[in-house]
C-alpha positions in Angstrom: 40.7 15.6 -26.4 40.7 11.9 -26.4 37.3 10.5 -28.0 34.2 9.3 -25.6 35.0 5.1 -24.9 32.2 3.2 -26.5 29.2 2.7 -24.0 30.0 -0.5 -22.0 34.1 -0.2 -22.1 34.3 2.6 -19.2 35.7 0.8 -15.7 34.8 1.9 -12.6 38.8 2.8 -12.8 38.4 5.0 -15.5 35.2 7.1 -13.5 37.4 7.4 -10.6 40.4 8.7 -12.6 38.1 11.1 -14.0 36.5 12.2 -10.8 39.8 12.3 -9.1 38.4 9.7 -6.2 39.5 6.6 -5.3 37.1 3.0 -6.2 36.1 3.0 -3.5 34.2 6.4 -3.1 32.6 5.7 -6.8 31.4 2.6 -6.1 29.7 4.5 -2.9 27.9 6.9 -4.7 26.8 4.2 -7.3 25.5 2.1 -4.2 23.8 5.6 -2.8 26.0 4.5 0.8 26.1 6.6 3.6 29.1 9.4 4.2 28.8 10.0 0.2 29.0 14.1 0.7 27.3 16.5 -2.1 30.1 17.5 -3.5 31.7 14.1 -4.1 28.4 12.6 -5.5 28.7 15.5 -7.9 32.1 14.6 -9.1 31.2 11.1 -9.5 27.8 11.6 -11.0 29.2 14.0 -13.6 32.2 11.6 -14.8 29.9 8.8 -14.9 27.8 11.1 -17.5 30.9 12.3 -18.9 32.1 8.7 -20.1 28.9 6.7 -20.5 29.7 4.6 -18.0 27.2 1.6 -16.7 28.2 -1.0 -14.8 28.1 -4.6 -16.2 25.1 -6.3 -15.0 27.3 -9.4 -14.6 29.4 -8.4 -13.0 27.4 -7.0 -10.3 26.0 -10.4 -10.0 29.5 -11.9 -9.4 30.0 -9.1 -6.6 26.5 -9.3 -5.4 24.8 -6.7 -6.7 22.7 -6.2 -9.4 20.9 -3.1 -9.3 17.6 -3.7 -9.2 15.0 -3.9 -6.4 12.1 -6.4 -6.2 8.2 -5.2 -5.3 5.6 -7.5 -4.6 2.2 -6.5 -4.9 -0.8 -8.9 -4.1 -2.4 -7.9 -7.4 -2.4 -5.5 -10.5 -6.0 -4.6 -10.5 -6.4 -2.9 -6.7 -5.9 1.2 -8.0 -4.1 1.8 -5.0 -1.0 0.0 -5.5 0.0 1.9 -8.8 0.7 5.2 -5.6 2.9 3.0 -4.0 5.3 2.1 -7.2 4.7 5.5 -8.0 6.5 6.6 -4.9 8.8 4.1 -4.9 9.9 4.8 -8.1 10.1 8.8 -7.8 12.3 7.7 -4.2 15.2 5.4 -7.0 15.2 8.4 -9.4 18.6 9.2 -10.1 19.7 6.3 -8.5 21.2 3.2 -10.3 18.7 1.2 -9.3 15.8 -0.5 -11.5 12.2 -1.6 -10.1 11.5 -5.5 -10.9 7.6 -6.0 -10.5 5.7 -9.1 -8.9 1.9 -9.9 -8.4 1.5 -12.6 -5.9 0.3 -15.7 -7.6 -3.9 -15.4 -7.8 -4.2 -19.0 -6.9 -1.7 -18.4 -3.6 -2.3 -15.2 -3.1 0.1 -14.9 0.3 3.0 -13.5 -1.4 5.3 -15.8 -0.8 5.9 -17.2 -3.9 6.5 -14.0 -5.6 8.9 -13.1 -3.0 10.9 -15.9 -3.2 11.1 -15.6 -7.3 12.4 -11.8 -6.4 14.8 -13.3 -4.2 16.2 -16.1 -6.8 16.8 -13.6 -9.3 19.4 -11.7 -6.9 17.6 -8.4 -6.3 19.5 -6.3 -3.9 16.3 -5.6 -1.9 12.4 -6.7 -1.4 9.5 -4.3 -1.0 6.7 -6.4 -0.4 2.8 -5.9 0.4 2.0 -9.0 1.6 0.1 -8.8 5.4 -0.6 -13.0 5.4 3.3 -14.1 5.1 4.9 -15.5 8.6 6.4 -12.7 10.4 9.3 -15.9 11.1 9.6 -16.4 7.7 10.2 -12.7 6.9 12.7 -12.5 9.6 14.5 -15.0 8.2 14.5 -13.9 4.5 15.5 -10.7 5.7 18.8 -12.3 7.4 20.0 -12.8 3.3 18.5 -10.0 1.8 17.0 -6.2 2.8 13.5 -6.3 3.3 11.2 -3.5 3.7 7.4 -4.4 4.7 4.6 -1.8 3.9 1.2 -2.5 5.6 2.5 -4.2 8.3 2.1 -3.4 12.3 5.3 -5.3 12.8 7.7 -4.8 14.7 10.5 -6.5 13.5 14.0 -6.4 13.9 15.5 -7.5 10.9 13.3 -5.9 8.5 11.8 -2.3 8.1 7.9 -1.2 8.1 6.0 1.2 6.4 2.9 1.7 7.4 -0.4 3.9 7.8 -2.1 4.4 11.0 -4.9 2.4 10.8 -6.1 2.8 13.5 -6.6 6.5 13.9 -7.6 6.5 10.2 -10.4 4.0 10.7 -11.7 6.5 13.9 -11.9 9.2 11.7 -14.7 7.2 9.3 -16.8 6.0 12.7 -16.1 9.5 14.0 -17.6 10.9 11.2 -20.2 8.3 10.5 -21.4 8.7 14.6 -21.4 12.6 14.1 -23.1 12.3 11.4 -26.1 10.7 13.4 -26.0 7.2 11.8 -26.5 4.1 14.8 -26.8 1.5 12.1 -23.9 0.8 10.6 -22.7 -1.9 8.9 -18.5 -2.7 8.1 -17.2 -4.7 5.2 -14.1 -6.4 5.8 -11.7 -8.4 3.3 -10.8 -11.1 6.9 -12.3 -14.3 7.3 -14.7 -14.2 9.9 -14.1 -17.7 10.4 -10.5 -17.3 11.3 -8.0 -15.5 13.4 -6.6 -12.5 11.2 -2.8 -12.6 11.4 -1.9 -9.9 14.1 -1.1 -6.2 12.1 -3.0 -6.0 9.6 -4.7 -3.5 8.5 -8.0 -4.5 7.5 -8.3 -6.1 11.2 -7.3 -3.5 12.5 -10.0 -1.0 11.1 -12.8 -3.7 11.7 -11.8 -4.2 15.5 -11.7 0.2 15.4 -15.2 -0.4 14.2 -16.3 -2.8 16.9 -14.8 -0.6 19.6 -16.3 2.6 18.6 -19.9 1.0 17.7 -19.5 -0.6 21.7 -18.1 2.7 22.8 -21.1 4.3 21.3 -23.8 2.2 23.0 -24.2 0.3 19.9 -23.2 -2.8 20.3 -26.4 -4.4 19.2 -26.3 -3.1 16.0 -22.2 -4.0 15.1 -22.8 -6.3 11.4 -19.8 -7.1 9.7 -19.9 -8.7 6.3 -16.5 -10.3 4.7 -16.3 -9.8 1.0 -12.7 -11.2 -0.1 -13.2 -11.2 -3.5 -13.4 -7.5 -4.7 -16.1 -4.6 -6.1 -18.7 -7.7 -7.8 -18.4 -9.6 -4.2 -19.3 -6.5 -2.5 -22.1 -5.5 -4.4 -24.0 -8.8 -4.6 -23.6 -9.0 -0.5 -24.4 -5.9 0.3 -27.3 -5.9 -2.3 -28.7 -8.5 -0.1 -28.0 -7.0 3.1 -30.0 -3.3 1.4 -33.0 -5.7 0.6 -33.4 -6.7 4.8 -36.1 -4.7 6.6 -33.2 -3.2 9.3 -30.6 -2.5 6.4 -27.8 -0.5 7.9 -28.1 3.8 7.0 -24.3 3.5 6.9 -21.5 1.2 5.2 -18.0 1.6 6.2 -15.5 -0.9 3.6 -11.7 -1.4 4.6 -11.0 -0.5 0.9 -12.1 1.4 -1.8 -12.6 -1.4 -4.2 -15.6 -2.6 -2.5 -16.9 0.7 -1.2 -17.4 0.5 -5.0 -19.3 -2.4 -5.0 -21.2 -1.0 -2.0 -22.4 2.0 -4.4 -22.7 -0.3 -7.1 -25.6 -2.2 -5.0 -27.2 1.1 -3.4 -28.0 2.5 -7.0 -29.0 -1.5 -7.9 -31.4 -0.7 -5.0 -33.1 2.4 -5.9 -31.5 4.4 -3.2 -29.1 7.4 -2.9 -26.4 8.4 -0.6 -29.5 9.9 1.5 -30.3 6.6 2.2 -27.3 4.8 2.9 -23.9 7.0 3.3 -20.8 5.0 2.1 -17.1 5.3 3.4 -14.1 3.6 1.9 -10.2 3.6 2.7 -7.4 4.6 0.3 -8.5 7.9 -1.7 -8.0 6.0 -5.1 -8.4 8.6 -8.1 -11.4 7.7 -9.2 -13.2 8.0 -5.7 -12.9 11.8 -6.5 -14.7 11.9 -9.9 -17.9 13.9 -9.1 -20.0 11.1 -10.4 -18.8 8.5 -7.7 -17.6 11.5 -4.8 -16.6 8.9 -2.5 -15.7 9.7 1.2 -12.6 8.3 2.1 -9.1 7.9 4.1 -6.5 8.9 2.0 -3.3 7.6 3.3 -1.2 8.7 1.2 0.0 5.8 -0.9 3.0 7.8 -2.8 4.3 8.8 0.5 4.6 5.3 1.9 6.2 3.9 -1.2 8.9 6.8 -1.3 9.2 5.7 2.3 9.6 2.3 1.3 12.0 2.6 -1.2 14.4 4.9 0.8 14.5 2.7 3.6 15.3 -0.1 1.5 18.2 2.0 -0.3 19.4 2.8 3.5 19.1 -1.2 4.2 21.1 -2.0 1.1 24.1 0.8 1.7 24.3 -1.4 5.2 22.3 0.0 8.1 21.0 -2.8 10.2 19.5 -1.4 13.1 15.2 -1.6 12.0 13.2 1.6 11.1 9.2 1.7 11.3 7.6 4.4 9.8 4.0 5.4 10.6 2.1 7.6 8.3 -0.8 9.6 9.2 -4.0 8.8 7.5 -6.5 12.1 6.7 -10.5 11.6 6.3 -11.5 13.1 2.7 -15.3 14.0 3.2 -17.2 13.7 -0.1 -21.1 13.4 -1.1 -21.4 9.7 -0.2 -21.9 10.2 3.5 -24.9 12.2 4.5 -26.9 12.3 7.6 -29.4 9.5 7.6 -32.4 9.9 6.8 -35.2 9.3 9.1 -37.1 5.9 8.7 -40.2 5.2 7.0 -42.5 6.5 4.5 -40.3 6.9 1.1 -37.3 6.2 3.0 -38.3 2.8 3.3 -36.2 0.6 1.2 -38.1 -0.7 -2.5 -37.1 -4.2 -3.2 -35.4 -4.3 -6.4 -37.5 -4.4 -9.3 -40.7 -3.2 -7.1 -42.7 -0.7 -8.9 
């Protein structure tokens, strides 16, 4: 039996004379194309084991592939984007195909910057979080290279979408929040009240679900929405001062987990429980279930969408062109942070921080 080639000297010739298949047909199952049937990717997998082989990251770049697939994130400390590489990752397993990470830059936090770096290194594909990058500017980018967009209530035609239903996911809170028997409640939002959110995403989408069901309600007169862009400290020291007002809300429903955090953070600052003011967040991070924090939440699913993601983006890259929008459905987790509220006055009366 002739000895195993070194690691690095096997051809793509030599796996197809092993696997009895043309070039052609390995370089298909290496690219994960369509028409690649079972029983060939078995014959190709196994001689590729057989001999060792891995294909020359050069030359990939000379033929226009390299093998690896670029993910932008908008930052590395939000707990919910570590479910959607995880997904992502699990969808390339057993696939040729390597993750390349990329934070957006903190200081231009749009993503399009990190993007672009993904792009300049040759990556075969982008899977990008970024809801404030130009829908135009996507399209075009997405004319060069596959693109795959989670979060985003596009729908585009040169790029795919992956995305939760926000909408129905943000009726579940209010549905719950209402049922409950809570009139006053108040929404924290990561958008700029100031300005026009861009069109899909999904923070605006849940606040403008909160506006419609507090009108839809009779309850217009109570709608507050507070915008706290920065995170769980943000949250906390807003909402601390909104929990030290006379009318404070019996209710706080935050677009995201991280400040829902920040929300809890400033109702223990305040002396008050869950009885006192029930808290709902969106994501279902893992620590929202830790019985100290037991936060109500939406999970939607973050694994799922990223395995979505990448499996789109593997579909993109083996050359289908027509777009694909997925939608997944969100579930409300009930936990111990929402309560009904409890009536007003007497000790449920608010004690201003550091009151005796």
């Amino acid at each position: 039996m002739a000895s195993r080639p070194p690691t690095g000297s096997v051809t793509i010739e030599d796996v197809a004379r092993e696997a009895g298949v043309s070039r052609a047909a390995v370089s298909k199952v290496i690219r994960n194309a369509y028409g690649v049937s079972p029983a060939m990717k078995a014959r190709v997998t196994e001689a590729i084991e057989k001999l060792g082989y891995r294909p020359s990251v050069s030359a990939r770049g000379m033929r226009g592939a390299t093998f690896t697939v670029g993910f932008e994130i908008p930052e590395l400390t939000n707990p919910f984007f570590p479910k959607l590489l995880a997904g992502a990752t699990a969808a390339m397993a057993g696939t040729p195909y390597q993750l390349v990470i990329a934070p957006a830059d903190p200081e231009h936090g749009e993503g399009y910057r990190a993007i672009q770096a993904l792009v300049d290194r040759q990556v075969d594909g982008v899977i990008a979080v970024s809801p404030m990058v130009d829908p135009e500017w996507l399209e075009t980018l997405a004319a060069t290279v596959p693109v795959v967009m989670i979060g985003r209530h596009d729908r585009a035609s040169g790029y795919d979408t992956v995305v939760n239903d926000d909408e129905d996911g943000a009726r579940q809170v209010m549905r719950h929040l209402l049922d409950l028997g809570h009139k006053d409640i108040a929404h924290l939002t990561s958008v700029p009240l100031k300005a026009a959110p861009a069109p899909g995403v999904p923070q605006a989408i849940r606040l403008e679900v909160y506006r419609t069901a507090m009108q839809e309600a009779g309850l217009a007169d109570r709608v507050r929405v507070l915008s706290t862009p920065h995170g769980v400290l943000d949250a906390r020291e807003v909402v601390l001062r909104l929990l030290t007002e006379p009318d404070r809300p019996t209710a706080v429903f935050a677009c995201h987990d991280e400040p829902a955090l920040g929300v809890l953070h400033a109702v223990a600052d305040a002396g008050l429980t869950a009885a006192d003011v029930s808290v709902a967040g969106y994501d279902d991070i893992e620590i929202a279930a830790h019985p100290g924090i037991s936060l109500t939440t939406v999970n939607q699913d973050g694994e799922r969408m990223g395995r979505l993601a990448a499996e789109l983006l593997l579909e993109r890259i083996a050359g289908r062109s027509e777009p694909r929008h997925e939608v997944v459905r969100p579930e409300l987790v009930v936990r111990a942070s929402t309560r009904p509220p409890r009536p007003r006055g007497g000790a449920a009366r608010l004690r201003a921080v550091g009151r005796t």
